[in-house]
mmJSON file of the N, C-alpha and C atoms, coordinates in Angstrom:
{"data_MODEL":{"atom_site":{
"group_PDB":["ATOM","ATOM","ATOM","ATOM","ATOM","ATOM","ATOM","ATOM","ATOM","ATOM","ATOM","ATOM","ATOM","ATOM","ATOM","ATOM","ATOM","ATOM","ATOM","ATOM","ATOM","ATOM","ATOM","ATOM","ATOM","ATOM","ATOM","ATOM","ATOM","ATOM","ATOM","ATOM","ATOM","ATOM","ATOM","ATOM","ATOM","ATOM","ATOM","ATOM","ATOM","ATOM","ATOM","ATOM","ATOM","ATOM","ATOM","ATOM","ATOM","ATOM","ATOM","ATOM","ATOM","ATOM","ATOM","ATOM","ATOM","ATOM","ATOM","ATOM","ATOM","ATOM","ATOM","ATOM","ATOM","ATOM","ATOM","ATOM","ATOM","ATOM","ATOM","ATOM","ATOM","ATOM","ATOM","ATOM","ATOM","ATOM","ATOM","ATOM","ATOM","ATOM","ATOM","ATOM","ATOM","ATOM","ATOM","ATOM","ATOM","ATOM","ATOM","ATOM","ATOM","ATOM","ATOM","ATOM","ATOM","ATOM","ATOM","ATOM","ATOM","ATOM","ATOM","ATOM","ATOM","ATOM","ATOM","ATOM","ATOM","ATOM","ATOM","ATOM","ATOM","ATOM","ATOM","ATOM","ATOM","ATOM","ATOM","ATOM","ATOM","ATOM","ATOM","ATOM","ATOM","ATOM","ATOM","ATOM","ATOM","ATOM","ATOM","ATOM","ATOM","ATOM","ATOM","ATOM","ATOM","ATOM","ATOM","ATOM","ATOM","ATOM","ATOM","ATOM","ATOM","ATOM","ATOM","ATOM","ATOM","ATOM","ATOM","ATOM","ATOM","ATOM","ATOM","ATOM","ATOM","ATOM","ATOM","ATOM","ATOM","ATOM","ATOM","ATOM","ATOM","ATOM","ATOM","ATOM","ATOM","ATOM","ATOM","ATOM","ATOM","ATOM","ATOM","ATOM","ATOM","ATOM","ATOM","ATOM","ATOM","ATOM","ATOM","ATOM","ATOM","ATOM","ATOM","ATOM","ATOM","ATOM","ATOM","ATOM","ATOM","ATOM","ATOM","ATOM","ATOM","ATOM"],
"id":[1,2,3,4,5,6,7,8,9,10,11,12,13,14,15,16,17,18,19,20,21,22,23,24,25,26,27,28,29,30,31,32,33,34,35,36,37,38,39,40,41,42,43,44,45,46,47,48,49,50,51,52,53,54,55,56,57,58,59,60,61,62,63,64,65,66,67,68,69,70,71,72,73,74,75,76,77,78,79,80,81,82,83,84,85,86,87,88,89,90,91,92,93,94,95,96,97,98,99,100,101,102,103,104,105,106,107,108,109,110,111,112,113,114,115,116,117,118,119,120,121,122,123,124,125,126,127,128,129,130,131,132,133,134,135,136,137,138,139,140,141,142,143,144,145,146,147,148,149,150,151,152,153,154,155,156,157,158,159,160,161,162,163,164,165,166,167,168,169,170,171,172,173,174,175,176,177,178,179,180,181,182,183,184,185,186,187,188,189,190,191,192,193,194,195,196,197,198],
"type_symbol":["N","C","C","N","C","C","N","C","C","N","C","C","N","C","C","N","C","C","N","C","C","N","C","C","N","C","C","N","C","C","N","C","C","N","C","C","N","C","C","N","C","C","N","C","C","N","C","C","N","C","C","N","C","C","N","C","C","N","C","C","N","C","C","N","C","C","N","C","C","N","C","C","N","C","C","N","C","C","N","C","C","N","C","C","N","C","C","N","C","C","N","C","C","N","C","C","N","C","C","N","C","C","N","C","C","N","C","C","N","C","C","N","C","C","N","C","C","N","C","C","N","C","C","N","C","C","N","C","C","N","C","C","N","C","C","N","C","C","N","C","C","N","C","C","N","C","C","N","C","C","N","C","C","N","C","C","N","C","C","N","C","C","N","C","C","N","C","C","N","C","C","N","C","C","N","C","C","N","C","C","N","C","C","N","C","C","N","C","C","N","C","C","N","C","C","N","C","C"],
"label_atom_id":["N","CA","C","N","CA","C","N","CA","C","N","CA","C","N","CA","C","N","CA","C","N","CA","C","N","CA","C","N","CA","C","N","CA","C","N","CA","C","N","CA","C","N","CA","C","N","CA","C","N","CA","C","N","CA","C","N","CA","C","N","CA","C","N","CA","C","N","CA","C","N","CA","C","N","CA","C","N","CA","C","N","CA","C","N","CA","C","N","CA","C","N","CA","C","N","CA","C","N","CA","C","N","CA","C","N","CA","C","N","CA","C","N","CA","C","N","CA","C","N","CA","C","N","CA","C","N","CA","C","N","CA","C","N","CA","C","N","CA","C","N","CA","C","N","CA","C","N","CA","C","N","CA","C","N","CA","C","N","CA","C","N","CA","C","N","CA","C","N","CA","C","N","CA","C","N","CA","C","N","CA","C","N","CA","C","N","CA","C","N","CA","C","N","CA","C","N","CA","C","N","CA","C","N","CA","C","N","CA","C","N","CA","C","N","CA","C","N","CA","C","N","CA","C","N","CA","C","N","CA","C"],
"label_alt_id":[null,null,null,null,null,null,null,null,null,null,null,null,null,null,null,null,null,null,null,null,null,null,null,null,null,null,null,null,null,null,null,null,null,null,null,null,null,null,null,null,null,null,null,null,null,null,null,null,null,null,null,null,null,null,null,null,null,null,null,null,null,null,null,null,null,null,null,null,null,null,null,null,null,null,null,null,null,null,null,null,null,null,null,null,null,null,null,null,null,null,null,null,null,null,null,null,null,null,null,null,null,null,null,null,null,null,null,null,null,null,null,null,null,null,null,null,null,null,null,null,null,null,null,null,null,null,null,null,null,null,null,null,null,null,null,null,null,null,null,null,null,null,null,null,null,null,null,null,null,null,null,null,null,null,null,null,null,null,null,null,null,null,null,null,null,null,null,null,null,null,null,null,null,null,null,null,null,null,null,null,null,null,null,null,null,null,null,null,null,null,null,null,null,null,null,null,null,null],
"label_comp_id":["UNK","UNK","UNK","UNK","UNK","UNK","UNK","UNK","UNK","UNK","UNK","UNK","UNK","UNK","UNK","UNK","UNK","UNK","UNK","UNK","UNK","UNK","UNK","UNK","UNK","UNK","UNK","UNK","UNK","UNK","UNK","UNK","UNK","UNK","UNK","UNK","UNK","UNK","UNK","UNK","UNK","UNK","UNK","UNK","UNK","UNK","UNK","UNK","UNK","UNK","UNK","UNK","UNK","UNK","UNK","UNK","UNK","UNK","UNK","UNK","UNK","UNK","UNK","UNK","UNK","UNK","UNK","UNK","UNK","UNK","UNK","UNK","UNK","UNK","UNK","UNK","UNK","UNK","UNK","UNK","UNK","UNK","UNK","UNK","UNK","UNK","UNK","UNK","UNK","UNK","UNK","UNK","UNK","UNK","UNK","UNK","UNK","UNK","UNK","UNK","UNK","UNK","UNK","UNK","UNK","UNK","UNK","UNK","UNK","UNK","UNK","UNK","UNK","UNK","UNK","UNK","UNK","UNK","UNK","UNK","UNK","UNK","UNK","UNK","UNK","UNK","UNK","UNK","UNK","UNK","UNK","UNK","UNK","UNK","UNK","UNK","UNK","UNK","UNK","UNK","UNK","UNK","UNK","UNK","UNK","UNK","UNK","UNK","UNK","UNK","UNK","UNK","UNK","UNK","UNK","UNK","UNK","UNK","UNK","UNK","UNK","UNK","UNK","UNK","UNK","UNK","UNK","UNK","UNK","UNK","UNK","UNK","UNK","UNK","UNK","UNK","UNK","UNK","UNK","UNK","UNK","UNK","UNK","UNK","UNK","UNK","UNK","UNK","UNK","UNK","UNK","UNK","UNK","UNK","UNK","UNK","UNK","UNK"],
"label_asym_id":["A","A","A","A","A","A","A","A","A","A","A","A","A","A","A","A","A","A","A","A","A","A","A","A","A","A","A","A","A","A","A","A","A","A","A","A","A","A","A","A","A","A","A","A","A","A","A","A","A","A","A","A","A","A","A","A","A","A","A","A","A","A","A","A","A","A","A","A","A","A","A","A","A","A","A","A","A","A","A","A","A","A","A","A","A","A","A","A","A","A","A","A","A","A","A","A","A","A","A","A","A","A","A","A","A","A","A","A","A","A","A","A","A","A","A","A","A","A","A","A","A","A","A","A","A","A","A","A","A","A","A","A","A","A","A","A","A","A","A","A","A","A","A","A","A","A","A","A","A","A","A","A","A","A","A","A","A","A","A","A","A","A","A","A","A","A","A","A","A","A","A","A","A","A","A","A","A","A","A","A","A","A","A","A","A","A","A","A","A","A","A","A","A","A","A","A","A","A"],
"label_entity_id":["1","1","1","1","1","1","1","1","1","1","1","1","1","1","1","1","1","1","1","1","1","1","1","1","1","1","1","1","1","1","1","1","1","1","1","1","1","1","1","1","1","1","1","1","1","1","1","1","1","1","1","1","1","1","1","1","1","1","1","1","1","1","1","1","1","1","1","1","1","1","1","1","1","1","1","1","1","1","1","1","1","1","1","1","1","1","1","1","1","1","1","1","1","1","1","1","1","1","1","1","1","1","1","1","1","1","1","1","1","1","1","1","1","1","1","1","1","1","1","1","1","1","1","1","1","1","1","1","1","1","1","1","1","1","1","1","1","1","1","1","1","1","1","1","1","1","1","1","1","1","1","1","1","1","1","1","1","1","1","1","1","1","1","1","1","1","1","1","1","1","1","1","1","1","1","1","1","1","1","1","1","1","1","1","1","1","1","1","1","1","1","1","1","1","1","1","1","1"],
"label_seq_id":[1,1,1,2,2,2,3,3,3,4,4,4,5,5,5,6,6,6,7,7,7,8,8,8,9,9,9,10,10,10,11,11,11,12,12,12,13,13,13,14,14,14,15,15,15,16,16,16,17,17,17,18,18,18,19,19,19,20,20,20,21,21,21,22,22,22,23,23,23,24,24,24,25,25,25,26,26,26,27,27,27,28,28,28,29,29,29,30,30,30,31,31,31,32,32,32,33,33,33,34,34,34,35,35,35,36,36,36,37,37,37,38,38,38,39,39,39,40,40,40,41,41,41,42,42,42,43,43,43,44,44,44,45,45,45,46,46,46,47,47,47,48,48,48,49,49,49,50,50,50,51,51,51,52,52,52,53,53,53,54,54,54,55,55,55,56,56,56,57,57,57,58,58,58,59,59,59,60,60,60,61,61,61,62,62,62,63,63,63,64,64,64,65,65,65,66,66,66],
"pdbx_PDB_ins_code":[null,null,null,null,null,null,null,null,null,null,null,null,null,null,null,null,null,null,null,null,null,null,null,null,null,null,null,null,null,null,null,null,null,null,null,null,null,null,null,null,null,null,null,null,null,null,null,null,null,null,null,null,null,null,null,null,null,null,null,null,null,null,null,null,null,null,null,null,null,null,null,null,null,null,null,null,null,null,null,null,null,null,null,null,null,null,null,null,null,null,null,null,null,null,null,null,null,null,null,null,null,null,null,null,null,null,null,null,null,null,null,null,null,null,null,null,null,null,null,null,null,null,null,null,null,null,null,null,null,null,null,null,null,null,null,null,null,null,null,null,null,null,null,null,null,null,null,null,null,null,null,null,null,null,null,null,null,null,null,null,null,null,null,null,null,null,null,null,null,null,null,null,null,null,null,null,null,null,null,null,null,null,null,null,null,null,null,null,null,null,null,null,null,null,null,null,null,null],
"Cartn_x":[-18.392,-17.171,-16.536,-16.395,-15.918,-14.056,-14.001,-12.139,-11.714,-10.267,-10.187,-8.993,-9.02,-8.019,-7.597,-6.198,-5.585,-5.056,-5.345,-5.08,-3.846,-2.929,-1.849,-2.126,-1.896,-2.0,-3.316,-3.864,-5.041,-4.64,-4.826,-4.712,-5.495,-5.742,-6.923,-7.095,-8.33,-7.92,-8.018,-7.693,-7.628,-9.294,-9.199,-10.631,-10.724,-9.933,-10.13,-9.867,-9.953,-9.866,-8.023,-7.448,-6.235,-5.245,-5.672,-5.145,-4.944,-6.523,-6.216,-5.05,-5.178,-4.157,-2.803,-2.694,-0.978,-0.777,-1.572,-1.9,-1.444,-1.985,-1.987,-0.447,-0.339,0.988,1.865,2.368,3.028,3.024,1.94,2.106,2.568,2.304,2.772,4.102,4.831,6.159,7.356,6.442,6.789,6.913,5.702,5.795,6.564,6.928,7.884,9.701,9.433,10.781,11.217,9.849,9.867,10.105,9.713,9.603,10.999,11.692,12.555,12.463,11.793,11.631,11.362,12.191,11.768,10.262,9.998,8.887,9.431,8.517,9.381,8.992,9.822,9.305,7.962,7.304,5.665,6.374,5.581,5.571,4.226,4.48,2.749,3.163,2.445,2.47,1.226,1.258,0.503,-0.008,-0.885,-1.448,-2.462,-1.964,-3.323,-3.974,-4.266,-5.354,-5.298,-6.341,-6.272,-5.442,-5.213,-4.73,-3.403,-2.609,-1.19,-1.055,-1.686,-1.931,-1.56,-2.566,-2.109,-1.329,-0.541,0.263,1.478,1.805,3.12,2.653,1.446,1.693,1.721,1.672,2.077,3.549,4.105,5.672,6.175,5.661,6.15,6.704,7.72,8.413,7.721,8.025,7.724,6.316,6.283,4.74,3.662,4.837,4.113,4.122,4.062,3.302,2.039,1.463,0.248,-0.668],
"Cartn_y":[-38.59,-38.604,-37.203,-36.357,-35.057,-35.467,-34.549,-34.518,-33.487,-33.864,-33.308,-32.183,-30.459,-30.002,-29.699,-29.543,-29.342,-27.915,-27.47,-26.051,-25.4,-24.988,-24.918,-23.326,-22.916,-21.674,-20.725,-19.726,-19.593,-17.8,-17.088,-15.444,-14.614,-13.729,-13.615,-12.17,-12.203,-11.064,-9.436,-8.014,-6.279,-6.824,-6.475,-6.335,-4.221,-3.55,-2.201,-1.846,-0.383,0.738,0.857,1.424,1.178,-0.286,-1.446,-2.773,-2.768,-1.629,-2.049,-0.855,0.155,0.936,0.64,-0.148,-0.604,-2.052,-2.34,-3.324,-2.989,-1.356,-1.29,-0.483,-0.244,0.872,-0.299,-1.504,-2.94,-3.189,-3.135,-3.253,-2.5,-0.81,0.14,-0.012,0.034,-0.4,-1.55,-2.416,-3.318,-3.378,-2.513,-2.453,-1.213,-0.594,0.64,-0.266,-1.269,-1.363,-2.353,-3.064,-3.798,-2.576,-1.719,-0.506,-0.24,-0.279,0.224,1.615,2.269,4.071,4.571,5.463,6.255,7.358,7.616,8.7,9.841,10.905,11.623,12.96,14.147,15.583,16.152,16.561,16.61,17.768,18.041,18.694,18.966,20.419,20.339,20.147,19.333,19.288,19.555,20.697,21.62,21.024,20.355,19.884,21.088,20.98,21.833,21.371,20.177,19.239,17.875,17.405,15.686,14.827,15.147,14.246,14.439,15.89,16.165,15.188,15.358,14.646,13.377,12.549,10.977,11.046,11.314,11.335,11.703,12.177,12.458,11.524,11.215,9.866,8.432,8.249,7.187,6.893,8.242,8.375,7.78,7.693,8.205,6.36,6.49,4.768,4.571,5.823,5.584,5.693,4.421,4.248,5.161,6.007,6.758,8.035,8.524,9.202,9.013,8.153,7.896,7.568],
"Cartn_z":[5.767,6.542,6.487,7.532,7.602,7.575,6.635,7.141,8.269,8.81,9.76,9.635,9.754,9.882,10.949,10.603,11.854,11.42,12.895,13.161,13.799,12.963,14.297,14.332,16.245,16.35,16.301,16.76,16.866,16.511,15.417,15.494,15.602,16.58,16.886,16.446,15.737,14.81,15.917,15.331,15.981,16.789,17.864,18.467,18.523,18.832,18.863,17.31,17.648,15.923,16.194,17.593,18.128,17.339,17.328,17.121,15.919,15.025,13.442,12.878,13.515,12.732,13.223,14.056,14.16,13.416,12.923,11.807,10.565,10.109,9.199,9.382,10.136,10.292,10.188,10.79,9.871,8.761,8.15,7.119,5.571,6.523,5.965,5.451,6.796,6.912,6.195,6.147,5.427,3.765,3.28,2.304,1.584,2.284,2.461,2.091,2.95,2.876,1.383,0.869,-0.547,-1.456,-0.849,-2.351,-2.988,-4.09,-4.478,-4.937,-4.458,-4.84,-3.67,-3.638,-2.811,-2.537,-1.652,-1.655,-1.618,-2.721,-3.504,-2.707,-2.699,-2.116,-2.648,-1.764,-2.538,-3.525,-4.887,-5.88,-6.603,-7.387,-8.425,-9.483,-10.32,-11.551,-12.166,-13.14,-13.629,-15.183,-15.457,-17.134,-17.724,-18.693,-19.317,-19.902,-20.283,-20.462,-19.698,-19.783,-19.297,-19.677,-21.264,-22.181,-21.603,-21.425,-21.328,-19.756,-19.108,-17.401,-17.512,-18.374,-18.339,-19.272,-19.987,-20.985,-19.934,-18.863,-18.142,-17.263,-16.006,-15.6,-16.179,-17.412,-17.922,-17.801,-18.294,-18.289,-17.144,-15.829,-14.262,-14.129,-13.538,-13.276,-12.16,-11.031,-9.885,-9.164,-8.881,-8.584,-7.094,-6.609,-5.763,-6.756,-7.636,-8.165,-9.077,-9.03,-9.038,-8.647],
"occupancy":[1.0,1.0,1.0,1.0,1.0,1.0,1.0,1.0,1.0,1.0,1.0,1.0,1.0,1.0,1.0,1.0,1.0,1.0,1.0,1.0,1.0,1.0,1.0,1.0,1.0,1.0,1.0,1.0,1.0,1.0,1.0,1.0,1.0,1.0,1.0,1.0,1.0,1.0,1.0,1.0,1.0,1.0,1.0,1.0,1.0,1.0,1.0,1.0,1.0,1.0,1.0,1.0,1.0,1.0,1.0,1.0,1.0,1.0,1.0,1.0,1.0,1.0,1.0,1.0,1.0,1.0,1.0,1.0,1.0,1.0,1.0,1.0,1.0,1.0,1.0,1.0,1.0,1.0,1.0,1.0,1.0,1.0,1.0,1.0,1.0,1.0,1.0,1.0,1.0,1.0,1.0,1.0,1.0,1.0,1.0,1.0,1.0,1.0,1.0,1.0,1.0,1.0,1.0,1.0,1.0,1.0,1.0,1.0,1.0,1.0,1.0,1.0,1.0,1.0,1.0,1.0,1.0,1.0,1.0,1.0,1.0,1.0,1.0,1.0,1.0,1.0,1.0,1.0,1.0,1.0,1.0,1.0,1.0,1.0,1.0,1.0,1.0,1.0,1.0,1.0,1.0,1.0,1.0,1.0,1.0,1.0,1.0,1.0,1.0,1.0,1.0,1.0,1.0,1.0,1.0,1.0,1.0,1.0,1.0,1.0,1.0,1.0,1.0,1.0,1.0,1.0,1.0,1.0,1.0,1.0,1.0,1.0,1.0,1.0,1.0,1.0,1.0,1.0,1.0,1.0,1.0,1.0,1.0,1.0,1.0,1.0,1.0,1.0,1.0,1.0,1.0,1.0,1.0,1.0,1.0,1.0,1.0,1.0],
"B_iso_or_equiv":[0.0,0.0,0.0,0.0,0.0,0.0,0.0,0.0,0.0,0.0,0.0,0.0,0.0,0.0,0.0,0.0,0.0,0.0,0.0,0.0,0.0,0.0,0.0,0.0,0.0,0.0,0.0,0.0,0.0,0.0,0.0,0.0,0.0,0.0,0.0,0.0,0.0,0.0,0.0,0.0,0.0,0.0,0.0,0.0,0.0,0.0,0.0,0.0,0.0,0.0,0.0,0.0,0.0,0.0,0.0,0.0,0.0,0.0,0.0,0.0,0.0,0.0,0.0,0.0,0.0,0.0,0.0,0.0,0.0,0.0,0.0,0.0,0.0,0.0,0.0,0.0,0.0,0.0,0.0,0.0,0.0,0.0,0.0,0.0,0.0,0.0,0.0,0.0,0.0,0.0,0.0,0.0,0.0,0.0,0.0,0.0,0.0,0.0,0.0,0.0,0.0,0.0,0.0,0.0,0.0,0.0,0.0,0.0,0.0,0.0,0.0,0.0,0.0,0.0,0.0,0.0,0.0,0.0,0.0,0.0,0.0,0.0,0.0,0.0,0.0,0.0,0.0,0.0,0.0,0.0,0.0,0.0,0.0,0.0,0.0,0.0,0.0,0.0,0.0,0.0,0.0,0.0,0.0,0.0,0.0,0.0,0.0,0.0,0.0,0.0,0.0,0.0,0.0,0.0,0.0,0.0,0.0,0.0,0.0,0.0,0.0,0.0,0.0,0.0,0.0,0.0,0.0,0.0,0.0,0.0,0.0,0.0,0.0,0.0,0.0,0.0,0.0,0.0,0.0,0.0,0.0,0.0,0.0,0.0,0.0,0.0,0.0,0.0,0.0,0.0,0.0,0.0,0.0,0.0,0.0,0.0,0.0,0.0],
"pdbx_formal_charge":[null,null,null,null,null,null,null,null,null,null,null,null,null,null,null,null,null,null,null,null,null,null,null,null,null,null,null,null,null,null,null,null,null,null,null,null,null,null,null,null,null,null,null,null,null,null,null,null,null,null,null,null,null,null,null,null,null,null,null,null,null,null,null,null,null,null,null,null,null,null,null,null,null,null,null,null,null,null,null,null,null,null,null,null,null,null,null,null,null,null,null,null,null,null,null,null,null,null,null,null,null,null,null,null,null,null,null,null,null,null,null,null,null,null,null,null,null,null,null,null,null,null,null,null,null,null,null,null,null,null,null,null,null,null,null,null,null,null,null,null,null,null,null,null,null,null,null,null,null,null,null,null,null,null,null,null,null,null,null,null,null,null,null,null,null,null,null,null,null,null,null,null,null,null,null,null,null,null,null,null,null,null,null,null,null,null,null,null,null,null,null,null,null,null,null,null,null,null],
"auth_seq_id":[1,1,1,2,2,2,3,3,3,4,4,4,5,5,5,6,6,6,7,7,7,8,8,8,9,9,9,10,10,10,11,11,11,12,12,12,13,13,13,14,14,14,15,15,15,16,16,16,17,17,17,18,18,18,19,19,19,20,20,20,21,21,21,22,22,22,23,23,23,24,24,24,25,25,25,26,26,26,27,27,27,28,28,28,29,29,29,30,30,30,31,31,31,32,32,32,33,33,33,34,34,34,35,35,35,36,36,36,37,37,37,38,38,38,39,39,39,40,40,40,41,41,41,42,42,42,43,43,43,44,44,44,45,45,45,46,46,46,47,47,47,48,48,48,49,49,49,50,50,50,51,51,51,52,52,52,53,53,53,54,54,54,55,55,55,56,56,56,57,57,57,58,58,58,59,59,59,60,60,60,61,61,61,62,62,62,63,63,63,64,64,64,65,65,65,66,66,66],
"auth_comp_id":["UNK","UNK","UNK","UNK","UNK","UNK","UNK","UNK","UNK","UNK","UNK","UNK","UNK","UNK","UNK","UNK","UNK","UNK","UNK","UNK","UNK","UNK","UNK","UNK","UNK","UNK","UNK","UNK","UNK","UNK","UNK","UNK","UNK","UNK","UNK","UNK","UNK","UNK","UNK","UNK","UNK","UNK","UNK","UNK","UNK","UNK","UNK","UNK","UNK","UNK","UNK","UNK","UNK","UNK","UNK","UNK","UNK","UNK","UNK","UNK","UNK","UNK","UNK","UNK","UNK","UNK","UNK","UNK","UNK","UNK","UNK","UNK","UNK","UNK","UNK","UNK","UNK","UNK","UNK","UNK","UNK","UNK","UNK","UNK","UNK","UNK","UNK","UNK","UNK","UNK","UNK","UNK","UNK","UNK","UNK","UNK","UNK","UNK","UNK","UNK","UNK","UNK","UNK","UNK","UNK","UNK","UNK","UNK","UNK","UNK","UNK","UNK","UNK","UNK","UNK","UNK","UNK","UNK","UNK","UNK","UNK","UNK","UNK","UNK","UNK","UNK","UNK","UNK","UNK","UNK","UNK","UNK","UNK","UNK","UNK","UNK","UNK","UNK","UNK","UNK","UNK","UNK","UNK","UNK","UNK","UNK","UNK","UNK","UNK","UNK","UNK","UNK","UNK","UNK","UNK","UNK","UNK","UNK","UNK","UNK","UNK","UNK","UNK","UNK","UNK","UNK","UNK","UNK","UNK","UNK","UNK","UNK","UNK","UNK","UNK","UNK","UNK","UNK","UNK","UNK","UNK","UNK","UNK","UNK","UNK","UNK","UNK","UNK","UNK","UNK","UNK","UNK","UNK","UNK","UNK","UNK","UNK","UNK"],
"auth_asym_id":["A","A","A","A","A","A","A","A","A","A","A","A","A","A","A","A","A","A","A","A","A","A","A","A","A","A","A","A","A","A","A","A","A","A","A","A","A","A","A","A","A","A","A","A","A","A","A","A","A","A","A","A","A","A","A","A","A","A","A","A","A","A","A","A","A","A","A","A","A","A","A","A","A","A","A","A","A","A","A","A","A","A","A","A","A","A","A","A","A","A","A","A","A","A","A","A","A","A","A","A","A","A","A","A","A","A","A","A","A","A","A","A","A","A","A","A","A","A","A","A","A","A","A","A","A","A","A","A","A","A","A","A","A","A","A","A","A","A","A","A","A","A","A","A","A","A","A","A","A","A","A","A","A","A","A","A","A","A","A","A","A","A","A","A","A","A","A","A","A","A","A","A","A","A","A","A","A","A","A","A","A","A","A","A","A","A","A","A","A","A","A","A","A","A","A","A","A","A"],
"auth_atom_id":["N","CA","C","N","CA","C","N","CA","C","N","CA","C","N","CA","C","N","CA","C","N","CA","C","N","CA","C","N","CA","C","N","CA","C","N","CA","C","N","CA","C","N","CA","C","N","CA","C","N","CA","C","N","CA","C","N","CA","C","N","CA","C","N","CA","C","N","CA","C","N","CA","C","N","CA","C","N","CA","C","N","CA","C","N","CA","C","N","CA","C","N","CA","C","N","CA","C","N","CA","C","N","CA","C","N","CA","C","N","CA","C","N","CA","C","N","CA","C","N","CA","C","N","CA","C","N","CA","C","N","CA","C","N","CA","C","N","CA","C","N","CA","C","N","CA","C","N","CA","C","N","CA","C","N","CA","C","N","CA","C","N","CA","C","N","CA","C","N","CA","C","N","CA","C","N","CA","C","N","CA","C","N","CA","C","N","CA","C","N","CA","C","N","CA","C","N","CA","C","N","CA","C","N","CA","C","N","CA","C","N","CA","C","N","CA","C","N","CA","C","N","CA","C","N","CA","C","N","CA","C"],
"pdbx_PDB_model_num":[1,1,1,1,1,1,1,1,1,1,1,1,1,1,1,1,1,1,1,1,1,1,1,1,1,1,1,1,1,1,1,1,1,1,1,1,1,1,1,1,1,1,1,1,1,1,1,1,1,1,1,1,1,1,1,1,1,1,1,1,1,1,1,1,1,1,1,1,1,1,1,1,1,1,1,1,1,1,1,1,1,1,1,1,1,1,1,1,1,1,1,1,1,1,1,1,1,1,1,1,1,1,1,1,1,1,1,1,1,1,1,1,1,1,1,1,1,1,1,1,1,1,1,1,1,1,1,1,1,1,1,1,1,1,1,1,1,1,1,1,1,1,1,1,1,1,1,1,1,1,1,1,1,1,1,1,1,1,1,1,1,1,1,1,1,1,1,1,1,1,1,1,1,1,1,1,1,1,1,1,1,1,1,1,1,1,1,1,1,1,1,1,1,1,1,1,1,1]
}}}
């Protein structure tokens, strides 16, 4: 005995490369606006070892610097 679902609505998924990057550009957006940090002014940060490197991005709250 098959069960039966019901389907409401039909989404039909990006057929172009066009469809997917305004897809992803939504979703960009969206998750832009969950972010509580801002995106920060690009900057260098200079380590002189590896260790000193992850040892200051560990520090980092904000998750667009990593």
């Amino acid at each position: 005995m098959e069960e039966k679902i019901k389907i409401v609505g039909r989404r039909i998924p990006p057929q172009t490369p066009a469809e997917y990057h305004a897809a992803g550009a939504r979703l960009y957006r969206a998750a832009r606006v969950m972010n509580p940090w801002p995106r920060p002014r690009g900057f260098v940060f200079k380590a002189k070892t590896w260790d000193e490197y992850e040892a200051w991005r560990a520090a980092q709250k904000n998750p667009w610097l990593w």
